[in-house]
Biotite code that builds the C-alpha atoms (Angstrom):
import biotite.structure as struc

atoms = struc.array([
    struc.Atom([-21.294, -3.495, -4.774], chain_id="A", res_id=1, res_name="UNK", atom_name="CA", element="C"),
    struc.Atom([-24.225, -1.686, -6.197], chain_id="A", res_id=2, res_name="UNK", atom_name="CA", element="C"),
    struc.Atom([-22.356, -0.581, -9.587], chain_id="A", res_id=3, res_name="UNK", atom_name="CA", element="C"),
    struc.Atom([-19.136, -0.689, -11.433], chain_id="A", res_id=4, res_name="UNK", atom_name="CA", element="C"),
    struc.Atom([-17.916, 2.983, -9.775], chain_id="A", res_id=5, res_name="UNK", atom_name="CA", element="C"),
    struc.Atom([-17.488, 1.473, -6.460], chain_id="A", res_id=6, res_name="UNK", atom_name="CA", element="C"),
    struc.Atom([-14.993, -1.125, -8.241], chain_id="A", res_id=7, res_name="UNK", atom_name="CA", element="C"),
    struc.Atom([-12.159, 0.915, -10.075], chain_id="A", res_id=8, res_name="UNK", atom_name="CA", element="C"),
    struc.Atom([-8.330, -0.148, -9.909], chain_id="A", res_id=9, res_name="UNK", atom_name="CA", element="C"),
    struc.Atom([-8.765, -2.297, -7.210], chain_id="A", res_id=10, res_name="UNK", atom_name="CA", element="C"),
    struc.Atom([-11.529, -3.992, -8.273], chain_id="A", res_id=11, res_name="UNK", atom_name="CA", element="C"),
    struc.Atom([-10.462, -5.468, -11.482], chain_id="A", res_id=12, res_name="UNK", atom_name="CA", element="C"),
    struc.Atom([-6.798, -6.359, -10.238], chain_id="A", res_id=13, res_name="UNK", atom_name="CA", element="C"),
    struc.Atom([-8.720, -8.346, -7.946], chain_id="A", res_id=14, res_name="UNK", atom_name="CA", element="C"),
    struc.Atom([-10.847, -10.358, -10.396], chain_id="A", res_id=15, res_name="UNK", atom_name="CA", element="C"),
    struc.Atom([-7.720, -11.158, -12.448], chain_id="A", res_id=16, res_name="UNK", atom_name="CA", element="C"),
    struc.Atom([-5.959, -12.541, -9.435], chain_id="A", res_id=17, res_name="UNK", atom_name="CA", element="C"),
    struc.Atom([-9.192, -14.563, -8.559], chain_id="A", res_id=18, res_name="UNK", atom_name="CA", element="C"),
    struc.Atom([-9.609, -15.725, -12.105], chain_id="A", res_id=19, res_name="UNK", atom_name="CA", element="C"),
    struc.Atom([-5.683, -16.903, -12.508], chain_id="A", res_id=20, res_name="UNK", atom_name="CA", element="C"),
    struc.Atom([-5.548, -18.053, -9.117], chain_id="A", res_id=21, res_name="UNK", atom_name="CA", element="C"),
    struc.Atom([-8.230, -20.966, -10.156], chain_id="A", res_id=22, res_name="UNK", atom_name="CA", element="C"),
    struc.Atom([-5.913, -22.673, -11.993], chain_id="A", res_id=23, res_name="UNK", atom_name="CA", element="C"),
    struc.Atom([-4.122, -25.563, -10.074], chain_id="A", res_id=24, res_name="UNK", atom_name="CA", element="C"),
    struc.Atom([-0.472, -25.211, -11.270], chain_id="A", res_id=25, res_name="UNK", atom_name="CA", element="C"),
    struc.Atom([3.122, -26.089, -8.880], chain_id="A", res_id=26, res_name="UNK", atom_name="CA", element="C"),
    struc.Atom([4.935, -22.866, -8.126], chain_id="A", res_id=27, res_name="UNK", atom_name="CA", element="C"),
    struc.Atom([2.244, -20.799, -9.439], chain_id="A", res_id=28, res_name="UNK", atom_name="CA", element="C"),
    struc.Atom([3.030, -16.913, -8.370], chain_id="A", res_id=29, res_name="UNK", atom_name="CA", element="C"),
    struc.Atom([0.443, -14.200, -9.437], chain_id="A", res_id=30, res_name="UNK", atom_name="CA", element="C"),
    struc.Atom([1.929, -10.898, -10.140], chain_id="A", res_id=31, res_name="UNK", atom_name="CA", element="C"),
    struc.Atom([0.399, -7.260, -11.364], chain_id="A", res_id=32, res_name="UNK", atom_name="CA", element="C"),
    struc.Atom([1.942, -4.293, -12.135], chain_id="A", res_id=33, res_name="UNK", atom_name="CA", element="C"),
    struc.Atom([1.192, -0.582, -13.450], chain_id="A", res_id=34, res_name="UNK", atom_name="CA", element="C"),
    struc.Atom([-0.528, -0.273, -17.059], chain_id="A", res_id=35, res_name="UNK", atom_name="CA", element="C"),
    struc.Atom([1.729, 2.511, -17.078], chain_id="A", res_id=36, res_name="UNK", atom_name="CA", element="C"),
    struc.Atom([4.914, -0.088, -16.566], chain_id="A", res_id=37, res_name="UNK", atom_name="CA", element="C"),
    struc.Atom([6.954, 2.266, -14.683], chain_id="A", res_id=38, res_name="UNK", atom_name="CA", element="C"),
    struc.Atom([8.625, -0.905, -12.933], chain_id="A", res_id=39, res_name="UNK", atom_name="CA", element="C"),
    struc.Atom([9.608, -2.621, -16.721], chain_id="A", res_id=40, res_name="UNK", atom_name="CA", element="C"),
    struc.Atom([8.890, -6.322, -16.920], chain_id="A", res_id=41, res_name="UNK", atom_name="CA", element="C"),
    struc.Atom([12.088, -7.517, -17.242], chain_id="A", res_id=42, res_name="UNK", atom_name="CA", element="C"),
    struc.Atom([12.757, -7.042, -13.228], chain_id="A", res_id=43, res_name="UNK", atom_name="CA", element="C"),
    struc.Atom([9.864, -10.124, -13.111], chain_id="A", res_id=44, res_name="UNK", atom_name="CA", element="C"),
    struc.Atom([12.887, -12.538, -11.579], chain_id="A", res_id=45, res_name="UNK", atom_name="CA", element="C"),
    struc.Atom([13.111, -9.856, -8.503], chain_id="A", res_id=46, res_name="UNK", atom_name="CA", element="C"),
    struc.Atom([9.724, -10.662, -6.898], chain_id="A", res_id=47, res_name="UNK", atom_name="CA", element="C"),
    struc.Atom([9.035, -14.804, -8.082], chain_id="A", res_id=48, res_name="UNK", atom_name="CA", element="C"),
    struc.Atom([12.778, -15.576, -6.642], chain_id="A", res_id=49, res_name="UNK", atom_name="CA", element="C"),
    struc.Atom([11.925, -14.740, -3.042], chain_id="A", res_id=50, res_name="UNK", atom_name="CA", element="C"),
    struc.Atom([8.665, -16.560, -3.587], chain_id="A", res_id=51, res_name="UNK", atom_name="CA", element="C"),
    struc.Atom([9.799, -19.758, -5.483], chain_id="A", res_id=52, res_name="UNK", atom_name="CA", element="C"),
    struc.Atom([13.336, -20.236, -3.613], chain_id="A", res_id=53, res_name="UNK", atom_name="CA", element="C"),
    struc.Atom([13.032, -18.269, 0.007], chain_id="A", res_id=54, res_name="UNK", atom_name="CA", element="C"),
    struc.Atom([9.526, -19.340, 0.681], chain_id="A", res_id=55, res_name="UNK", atom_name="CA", element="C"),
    struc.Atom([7.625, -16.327, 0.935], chain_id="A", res_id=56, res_name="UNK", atom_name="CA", element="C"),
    struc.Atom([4.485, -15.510, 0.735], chain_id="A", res_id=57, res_name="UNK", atom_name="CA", element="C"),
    struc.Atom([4.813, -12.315, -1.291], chain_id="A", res_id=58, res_name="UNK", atom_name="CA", element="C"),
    struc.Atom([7.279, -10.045, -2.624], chain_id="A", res_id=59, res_name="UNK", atom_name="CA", element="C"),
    struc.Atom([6.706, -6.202, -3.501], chain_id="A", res_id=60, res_name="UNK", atom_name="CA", element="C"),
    struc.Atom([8.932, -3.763, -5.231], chain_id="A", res_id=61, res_name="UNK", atom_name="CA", element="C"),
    struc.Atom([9.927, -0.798, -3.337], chain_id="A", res_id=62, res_name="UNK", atom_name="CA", element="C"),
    struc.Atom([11.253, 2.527, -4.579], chain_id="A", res_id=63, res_name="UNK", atom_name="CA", element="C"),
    struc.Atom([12.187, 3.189, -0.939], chain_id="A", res_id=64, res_name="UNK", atom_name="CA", element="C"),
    struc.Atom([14.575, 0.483, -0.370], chain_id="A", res_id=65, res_name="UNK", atom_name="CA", element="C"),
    struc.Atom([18.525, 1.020, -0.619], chain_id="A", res_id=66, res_name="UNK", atom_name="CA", element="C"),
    struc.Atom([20.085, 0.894, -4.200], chain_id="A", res_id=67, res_name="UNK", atom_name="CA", element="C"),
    struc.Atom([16.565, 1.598, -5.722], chain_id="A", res_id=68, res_name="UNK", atom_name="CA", element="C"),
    struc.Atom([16.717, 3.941, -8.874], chain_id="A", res_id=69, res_name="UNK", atom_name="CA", element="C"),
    struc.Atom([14.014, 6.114, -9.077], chain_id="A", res_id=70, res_name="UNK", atom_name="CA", element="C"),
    struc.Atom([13.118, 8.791, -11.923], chain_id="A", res_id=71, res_name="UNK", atom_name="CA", element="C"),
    struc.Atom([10.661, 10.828, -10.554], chain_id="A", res_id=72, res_name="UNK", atom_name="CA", element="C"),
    struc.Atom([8.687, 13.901, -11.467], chain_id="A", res_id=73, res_name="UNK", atom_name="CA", element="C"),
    struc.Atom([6.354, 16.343, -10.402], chain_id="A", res_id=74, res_name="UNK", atom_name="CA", element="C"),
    struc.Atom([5.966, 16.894, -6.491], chain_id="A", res_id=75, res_name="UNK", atom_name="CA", element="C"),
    struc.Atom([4.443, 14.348, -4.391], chain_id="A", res_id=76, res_name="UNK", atom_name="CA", element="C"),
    struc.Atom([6.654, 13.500, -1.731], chain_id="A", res_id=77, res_name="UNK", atom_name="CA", element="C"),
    struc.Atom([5.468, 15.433, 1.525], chain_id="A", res_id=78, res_name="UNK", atom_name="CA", element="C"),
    struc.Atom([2.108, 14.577, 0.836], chain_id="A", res_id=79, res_name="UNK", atom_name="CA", element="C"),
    struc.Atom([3.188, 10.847, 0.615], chain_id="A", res_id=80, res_name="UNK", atom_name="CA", element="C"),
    struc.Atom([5.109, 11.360, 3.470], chain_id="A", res_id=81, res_name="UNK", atom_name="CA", element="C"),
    struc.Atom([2.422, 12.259, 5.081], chain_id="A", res_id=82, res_name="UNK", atom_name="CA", element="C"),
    struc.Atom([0.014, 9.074, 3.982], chain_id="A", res_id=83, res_name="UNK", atom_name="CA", element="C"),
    struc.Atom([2.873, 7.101, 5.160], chain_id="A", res_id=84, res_name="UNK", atom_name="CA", element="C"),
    struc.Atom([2.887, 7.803, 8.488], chain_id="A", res_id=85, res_name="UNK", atom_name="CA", element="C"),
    struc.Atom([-0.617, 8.277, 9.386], chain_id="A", res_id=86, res_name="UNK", atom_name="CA", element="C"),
    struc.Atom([-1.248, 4.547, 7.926], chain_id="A", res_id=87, res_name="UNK", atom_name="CA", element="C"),
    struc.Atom([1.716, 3.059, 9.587], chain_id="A", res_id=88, res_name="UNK", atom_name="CA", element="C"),
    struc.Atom([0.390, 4.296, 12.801], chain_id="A", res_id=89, res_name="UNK", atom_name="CA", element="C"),
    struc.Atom([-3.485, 2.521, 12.211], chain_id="A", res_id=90, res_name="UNK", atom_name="CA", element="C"),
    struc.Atom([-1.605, -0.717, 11.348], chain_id="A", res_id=91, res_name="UNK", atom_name="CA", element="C"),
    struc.Atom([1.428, -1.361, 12.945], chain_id="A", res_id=92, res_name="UNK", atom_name="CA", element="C"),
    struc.Atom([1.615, -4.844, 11.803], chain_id="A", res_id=93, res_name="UNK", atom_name="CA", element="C"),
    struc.Atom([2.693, -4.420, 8.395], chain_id="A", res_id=94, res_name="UNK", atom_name="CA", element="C"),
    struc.Atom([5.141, -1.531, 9.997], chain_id="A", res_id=95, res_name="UNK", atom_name="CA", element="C"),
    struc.Atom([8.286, -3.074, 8.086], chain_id="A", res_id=96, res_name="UNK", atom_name="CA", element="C"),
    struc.Atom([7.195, -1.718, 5.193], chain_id="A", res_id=97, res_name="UNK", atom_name="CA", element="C"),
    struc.Atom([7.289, 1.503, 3.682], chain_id="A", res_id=98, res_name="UNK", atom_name="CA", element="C"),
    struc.Atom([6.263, 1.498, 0.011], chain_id="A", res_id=99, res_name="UNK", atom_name="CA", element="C"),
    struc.Atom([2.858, -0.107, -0.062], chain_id="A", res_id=100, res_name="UNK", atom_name="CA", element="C"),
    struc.Atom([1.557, 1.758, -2.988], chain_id="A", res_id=101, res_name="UNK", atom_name="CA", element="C"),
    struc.Atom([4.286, 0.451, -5.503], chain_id="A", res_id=102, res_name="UNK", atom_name="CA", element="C"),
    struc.Atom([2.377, -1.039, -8.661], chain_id="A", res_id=103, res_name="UNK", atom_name="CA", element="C"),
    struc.Atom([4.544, -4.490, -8.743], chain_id="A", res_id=104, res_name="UNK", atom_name="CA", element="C"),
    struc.Atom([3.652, -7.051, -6.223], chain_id="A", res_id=105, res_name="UNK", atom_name="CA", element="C"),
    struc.Atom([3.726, -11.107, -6.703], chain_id="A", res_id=106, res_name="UNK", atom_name="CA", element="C"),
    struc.Atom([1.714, -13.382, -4.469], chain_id="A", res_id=107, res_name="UNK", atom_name="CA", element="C"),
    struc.Atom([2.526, -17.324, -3.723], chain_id="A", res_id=108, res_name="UNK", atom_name="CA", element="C"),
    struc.Atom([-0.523, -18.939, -5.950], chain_id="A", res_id=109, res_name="UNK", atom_name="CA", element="C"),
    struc.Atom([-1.529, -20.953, -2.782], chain_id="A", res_id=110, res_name="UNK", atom_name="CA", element="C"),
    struc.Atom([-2.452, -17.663, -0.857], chain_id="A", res_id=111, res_name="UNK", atom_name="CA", element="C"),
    struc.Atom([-4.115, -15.800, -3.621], chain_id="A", res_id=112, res_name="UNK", atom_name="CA", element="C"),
    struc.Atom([-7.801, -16.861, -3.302], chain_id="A", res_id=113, res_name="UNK", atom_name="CA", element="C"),
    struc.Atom([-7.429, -16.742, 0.557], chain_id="A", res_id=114, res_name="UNK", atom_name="CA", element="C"),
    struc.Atom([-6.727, -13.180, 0.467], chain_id="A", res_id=115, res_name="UNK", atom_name="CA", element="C"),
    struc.Atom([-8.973, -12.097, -2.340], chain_id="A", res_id=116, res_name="UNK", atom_name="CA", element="C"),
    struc.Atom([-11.892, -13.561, -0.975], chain_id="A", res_id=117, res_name="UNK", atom_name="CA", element="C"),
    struc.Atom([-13.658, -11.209, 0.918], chain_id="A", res_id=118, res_name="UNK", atom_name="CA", element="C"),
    struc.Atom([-11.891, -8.065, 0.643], chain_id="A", res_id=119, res_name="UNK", atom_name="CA", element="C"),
    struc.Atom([-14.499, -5.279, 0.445], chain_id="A", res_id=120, res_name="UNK", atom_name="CA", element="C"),
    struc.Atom([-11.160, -2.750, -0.933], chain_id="A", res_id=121, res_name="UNK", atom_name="CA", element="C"),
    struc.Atom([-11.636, -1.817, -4.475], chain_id="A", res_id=122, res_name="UNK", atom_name="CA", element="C"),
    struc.Atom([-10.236, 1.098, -5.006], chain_id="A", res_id=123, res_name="UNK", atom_name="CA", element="C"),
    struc.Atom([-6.686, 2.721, -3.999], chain_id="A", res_id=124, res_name="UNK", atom_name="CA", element="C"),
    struc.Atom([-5.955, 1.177, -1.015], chain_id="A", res_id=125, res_name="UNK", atom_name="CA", element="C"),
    struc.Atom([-6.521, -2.379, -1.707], chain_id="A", res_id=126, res_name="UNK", atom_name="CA", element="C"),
    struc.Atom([-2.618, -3.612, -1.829], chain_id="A", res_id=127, res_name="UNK", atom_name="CA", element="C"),
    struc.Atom([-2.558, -2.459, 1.389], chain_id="A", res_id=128, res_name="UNK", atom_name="CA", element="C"),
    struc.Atom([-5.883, -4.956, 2.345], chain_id="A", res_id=129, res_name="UNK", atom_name="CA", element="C"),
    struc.Atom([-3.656, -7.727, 0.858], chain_id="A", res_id=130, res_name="UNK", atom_name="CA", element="C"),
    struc.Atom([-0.554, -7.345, 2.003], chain_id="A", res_id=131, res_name="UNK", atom_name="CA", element="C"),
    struc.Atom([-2.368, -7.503, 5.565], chain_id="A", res_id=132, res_name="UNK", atom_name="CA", element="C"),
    struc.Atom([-4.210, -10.577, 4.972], chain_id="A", res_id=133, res_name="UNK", atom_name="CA", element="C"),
    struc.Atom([-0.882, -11.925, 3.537], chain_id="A", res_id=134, res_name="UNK", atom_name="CA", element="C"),
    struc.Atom([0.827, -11.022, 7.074], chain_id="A", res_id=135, res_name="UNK", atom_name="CA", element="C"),
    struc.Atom([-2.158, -12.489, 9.255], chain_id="A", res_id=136, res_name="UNK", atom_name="CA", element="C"),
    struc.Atom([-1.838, -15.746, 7.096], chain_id="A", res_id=137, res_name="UNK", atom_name="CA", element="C"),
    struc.Atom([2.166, -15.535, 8.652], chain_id="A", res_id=138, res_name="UNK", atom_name="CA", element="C"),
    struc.Atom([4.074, -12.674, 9.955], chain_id="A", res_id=139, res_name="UNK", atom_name="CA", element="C"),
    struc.Atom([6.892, -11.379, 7.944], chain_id="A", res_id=140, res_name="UNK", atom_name="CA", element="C"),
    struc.Atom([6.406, -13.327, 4.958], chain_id="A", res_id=141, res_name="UNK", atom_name="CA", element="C"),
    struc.Atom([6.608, -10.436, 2.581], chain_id="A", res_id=142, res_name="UNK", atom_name="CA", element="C"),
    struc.Atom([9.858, -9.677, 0.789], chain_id="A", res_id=143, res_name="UNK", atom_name="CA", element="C"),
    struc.Atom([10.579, -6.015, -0.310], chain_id="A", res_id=144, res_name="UNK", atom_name="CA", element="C"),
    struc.Atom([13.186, -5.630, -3.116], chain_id="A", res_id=145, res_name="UNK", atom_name="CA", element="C"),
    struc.Atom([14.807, -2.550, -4.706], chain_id="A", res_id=146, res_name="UNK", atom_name="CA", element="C"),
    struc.Atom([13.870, -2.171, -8.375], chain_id="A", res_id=147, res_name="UNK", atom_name="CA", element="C"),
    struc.Atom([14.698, 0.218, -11.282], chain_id="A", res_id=148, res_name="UNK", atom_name="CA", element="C"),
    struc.Atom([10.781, 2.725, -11.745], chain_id="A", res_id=149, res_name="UNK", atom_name="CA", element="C"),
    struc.Atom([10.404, 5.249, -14.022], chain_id="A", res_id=150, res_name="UNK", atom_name="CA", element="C"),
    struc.Atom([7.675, 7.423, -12.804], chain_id="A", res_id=151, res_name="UNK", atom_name="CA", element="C"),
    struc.Atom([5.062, 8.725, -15.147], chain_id="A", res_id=152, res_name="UNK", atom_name="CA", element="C"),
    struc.Atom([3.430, 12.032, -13.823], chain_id="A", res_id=153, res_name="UNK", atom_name="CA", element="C"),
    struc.Atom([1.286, 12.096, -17.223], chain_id="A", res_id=154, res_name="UNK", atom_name="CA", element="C"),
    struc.Atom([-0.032, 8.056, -16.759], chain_id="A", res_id=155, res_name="UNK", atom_name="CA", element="C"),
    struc.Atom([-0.413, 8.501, -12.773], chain_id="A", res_id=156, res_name="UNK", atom_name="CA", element="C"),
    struc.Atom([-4.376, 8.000, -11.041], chain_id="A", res_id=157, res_name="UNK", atom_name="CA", element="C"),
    struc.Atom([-2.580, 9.357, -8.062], chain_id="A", res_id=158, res_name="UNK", atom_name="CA", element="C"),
    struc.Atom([-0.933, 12.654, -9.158], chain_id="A", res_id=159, res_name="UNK", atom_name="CA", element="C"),
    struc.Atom([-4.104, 14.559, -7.499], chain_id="A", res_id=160, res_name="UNK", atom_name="CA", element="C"),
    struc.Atom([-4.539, 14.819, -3.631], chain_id="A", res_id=161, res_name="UNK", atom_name="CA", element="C"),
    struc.Atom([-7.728, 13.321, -3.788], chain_id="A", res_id=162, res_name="UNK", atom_name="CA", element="C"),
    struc.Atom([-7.255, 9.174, -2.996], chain_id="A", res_id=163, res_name="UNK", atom_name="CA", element="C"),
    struc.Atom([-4.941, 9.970, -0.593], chain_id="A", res_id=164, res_name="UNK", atom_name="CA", element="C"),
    struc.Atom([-7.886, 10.809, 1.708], chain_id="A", res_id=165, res_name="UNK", atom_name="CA", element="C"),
    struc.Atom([-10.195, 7.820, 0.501], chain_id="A", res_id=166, res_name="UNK", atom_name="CA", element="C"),
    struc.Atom([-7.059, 5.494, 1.239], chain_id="A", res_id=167, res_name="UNK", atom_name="CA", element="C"),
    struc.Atom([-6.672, 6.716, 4.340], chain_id="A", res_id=168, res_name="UNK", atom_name="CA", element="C"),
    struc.Atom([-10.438, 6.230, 5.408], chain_id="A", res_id=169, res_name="UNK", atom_name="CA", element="C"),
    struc.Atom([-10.593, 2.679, 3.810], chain_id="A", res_id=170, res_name="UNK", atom_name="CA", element="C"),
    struc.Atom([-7.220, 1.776, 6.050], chain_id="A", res_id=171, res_name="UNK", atom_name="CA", element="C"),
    struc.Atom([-9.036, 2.741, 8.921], chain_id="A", res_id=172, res_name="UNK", atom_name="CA", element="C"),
    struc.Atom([-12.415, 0.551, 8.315], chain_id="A", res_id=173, res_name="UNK", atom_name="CA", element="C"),
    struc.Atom([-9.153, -2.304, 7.872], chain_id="A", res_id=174, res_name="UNK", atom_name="CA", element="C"),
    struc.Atom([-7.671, -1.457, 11.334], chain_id="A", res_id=175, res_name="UNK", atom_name="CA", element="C"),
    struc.Atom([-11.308, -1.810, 12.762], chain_id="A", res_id=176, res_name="UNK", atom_name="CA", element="C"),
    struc.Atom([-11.693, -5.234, 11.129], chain_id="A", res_id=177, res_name="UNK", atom_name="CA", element="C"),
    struc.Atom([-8.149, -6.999, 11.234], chain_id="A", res_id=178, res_name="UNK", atom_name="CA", element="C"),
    struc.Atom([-5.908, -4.737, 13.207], chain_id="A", res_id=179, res_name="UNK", atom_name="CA", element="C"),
    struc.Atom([-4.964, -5.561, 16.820], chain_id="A", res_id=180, res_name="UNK", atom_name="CA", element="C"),
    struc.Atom([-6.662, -2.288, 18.843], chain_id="A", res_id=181, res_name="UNK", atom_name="CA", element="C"),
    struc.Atom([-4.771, -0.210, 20.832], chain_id="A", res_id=182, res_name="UNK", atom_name="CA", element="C"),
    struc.Atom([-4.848, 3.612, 21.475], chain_id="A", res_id=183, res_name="UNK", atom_name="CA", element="C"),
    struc.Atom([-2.811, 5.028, 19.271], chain_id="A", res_id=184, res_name="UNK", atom_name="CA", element="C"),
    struc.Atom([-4.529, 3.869, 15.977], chain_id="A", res_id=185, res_name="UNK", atom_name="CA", element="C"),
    struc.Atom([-7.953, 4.144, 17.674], chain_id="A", res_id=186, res_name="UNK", atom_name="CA", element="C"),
    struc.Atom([-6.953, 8.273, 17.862], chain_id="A", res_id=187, res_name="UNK", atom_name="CA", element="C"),
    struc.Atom([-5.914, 8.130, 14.301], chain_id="A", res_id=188, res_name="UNK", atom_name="CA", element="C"),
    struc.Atom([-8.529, 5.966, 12.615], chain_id="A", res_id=189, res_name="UNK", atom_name="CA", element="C"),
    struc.Atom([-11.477, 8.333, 13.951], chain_id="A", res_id=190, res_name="UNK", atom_name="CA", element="C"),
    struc.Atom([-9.196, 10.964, 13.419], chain_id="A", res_id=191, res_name="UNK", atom_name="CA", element="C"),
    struc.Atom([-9.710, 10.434, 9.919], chain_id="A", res_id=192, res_name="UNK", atom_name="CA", element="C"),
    struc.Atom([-13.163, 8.727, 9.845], chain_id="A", res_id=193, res_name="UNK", atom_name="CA", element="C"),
    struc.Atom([-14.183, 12.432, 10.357], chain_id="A", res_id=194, res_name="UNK", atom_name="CA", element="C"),
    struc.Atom([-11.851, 14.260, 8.115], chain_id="A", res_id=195, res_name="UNK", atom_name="CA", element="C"),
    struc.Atom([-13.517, 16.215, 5.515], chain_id="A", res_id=196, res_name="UNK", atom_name="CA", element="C"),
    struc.Atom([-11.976, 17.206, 1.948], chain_id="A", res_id=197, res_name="UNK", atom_name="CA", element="C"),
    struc.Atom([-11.324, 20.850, 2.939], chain_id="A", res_id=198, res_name="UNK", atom_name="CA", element="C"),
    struc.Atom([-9.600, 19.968, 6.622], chain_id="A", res_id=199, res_name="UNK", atom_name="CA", element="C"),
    struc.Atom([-7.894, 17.240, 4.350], chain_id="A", res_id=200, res_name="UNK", atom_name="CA", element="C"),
    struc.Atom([-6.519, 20.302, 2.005], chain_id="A", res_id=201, res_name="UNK", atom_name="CA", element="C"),
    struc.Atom([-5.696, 22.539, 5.307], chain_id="A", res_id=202, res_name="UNK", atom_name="CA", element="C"),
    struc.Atom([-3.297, 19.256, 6.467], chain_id="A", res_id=203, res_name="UNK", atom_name="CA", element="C"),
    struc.Atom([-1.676, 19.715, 2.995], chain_id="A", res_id=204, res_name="UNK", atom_name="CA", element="C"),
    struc.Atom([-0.815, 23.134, 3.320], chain_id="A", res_id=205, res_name="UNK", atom_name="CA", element="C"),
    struc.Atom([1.096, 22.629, 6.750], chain_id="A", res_id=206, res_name="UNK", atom_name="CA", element="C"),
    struc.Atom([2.741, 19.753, 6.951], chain_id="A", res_id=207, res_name="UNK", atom_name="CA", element="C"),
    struc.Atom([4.591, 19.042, 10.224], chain_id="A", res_id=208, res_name="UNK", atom_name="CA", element="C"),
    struc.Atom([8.138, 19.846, 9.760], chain_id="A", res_id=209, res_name="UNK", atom_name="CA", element="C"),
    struc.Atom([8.725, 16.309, 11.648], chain_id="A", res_id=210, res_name="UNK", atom_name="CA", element="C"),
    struc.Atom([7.147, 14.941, 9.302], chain_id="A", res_id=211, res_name="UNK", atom_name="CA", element="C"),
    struc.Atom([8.933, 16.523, 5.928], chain_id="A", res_id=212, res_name="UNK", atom_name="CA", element="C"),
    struc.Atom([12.536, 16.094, 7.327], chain_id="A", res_id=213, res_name="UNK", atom_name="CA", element="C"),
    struc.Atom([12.114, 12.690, 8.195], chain_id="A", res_id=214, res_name="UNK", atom_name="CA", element="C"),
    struc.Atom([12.813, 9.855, 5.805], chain_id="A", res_id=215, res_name="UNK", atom_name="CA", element="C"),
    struc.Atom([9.154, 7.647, 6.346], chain_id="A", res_id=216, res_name="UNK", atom_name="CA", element="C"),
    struc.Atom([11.831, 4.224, 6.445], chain_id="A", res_id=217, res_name="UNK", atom_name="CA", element="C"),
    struc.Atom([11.620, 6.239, 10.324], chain_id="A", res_id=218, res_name="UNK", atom_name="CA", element="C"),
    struc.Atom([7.880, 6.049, 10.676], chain_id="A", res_id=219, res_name="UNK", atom_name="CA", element="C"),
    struc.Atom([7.586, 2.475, 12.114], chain_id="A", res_id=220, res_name="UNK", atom_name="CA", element="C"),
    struc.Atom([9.070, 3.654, 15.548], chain_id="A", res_id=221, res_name="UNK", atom_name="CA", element="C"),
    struc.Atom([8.881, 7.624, 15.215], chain_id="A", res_id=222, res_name="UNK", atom_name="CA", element="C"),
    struc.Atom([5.162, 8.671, 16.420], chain_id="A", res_id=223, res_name="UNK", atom_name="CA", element="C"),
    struc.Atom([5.522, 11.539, 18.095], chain_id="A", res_id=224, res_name="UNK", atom_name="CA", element="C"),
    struc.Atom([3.191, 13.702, 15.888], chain_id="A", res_id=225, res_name="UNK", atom_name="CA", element="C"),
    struc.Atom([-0.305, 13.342, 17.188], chain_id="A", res_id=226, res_name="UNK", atom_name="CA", element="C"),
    struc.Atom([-3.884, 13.938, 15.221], chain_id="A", res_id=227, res_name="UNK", atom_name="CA", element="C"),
    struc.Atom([-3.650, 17.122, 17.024], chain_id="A", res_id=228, res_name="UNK", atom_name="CA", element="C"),
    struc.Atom([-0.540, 18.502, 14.949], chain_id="A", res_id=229, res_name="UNK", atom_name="CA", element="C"),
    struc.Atom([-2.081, 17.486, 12.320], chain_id="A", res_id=230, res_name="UNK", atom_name="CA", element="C"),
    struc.Atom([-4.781, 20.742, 12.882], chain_id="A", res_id=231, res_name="UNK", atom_name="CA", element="C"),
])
């Protein structure tokens, strides 16, 4: 990196999980969550049990999953919508999950310094650069539990519509180096190699329908909306 901008969130969740991961301890499990604790510490038990007892190799809250409870404000959802299935369709490996952007994810100590090392994701989108090193290390190793999150609107780096766009082009530079190539990603990772800000604020504005109406737990098999639609 050539200065501390290029590493924000990412960047120092990343040193702390390199730095704690150095220590040799039996059952050791590495967890992070929001500064803003939306997901409250208590719920710790939900993400080290399917680590430390089920043998996982990670487990991530999700606000998406069945008997959830989610206080939300403000109005993000079509646009996340949105995020959600344009990524699922660049990396179709990690398409059994939804919520990828949940701040409150644990990792198996053993894997930690595996998947840190050499991540070049610092920003927004690097959960989603671990949780698919943690699935190339063994496929569908990562547990997703429903948890109790109080959103934050006030707290919240992601309230604006700019990292969406970021995320999306950093997800594609990950499909190009772990994803397995095929077609369909290819059209969406140049797709939005080339985006710029203002096309990315036209997409905003008109939505597919297909898109809004469906609930993105669909996404992983519905891909009928092309780049094209997306114009």
């Amino acid at each position: 990196m050539g200065d501390t901008s290029e590493s924000q969130k990412g960047g120092s969740i990343l040193y702390g999980m390199y730095h704690i991961a150095r220590q040799k301890k039996e059952n050791h499990v590495v967890l992070y969550t929001d500064a803003d604790l939306s997901t409250h510490l208590g719920q710790t038990s939900l993400l080290t049990k399917p680590i430390l007892e089920d043998g996982c190799l990670a487990a991530i809250g999700s606000r998406r999953k069945k008997h959830s409870v989610v206080i939300k404000q403000g109005q993000r959802n079509d646009r996340g919508k949105l995020f959600i299935y344009s990524w699922k369709r660049m990396l179709p490996e990690l398409g059994y999950i939804t919520d990828t952007q949940c701040g409150f994810k644990a990792f198996d100590g053993k894997i930690v310094r595996d998947i840190v090392m050499q991540t070049y994701e610092k920003k927004f989108a690097f959960d989603i650069e671990l949780l698919l090193k943690t699935e190339i290390i063994r496929n569908n190793s990562i547990h997703k539990t429903p948890i109790a999150w109080i959103d934050s609107e006030a707290e919240s780096t992601t309230t604006d519509l700019q990292p969406y766009l970021p995320m999306l082009k950093s997800i594609s530079q990950m499909y190009k180096k772990y994803g397995s190539r095929n077609d369909l990603s290819d059209e969406f990772s140049n797709f939005y190699d080339n985006l710029t800000k203002d096309e990315w604020r036209s997409i905003l504005n008109n939505i597919p329908e297909e898109i809004v109406s469906r609930n993105p737990e669909e996404f992983s098999s519905y891909d009928k909306i092309r780049t094209s639609d997306l114009m």
